[in-house]
C-alpha positions as CSV (number, residue, x, y, z in Angstrom):
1,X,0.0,0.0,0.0
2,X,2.6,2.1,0.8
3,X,4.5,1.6,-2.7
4,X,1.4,2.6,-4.5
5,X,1.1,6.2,-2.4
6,X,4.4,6.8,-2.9
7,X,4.1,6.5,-7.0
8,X,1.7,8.4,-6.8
9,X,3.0,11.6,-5.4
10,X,5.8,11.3,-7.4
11,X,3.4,11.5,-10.3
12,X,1.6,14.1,-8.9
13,X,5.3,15.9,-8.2
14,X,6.6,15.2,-11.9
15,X,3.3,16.3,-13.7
16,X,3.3,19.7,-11.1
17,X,7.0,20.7,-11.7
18,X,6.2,20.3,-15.4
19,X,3.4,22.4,-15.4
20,X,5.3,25.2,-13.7
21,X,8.2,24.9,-15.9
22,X,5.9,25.4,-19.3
23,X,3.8,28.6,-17.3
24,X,7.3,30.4,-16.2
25,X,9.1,29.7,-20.0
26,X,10.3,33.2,-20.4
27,X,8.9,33.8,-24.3
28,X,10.9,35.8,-26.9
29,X,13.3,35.5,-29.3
30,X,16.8,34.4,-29.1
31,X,19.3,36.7,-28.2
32,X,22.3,35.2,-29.8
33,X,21.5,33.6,-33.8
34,X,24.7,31.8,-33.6
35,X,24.2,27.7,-33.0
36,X,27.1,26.1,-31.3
37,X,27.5,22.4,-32.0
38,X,29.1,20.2,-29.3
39,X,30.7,17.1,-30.6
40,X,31.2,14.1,-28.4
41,X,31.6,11.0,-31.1
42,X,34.4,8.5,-30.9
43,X,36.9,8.9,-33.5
44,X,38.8,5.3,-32.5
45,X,37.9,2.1,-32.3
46,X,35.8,-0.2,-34.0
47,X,32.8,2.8,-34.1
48,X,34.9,5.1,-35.8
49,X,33.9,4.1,-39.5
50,X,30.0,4.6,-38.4
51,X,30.6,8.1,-36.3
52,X,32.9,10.2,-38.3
53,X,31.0,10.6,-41.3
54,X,28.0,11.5,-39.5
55,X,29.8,13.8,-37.2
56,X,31.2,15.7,-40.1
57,X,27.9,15.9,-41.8
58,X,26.6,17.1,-38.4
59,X,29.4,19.8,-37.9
60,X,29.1,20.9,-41.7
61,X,25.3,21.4,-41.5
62,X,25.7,23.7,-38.3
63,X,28.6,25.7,-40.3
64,X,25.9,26.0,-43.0
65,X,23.1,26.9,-40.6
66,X,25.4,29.9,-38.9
67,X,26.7,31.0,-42.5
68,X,22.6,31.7,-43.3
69,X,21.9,33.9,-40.4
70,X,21.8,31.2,-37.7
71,X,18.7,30.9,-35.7
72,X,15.6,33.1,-37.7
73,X,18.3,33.9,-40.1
């Protein structure tokens, strides 16, 4: 019995906090249009064959996005 009590105020706590975060989202535009891309793919190993190409398209798309205005741009 007690399990079930305790589920349920965490559910109630989850579905509240989320509630109040999307009512206190400041609205507007973005100060800054510039995106930053953060890599974190594994260049060695046996993944390295998979990740690099898609990292590089990943990196070249977000050189293409900033070069068009960035964000709104």
């Amino acid at each position: 019995m007690k399990k079930r009590g305790l589920l349920t105020t965490c559910v109630t706590v989850a579905v509240f906090s989320l509630l109040l975060l999307t009512l206190f989202v400041p609205y507007g535009e973005a100060k800054e249009k510039y995106v930053t891309y953060l890599s974190l793919a594994d260049y060695t190993g046996p993944i390295a064959g998979l990740n690099v190409p898609g990292d590089q398209g990943c990196s070249d798309y977000f050189k293409y996005l900033n070069e068009k205005g960035g964000v709104n741009g």
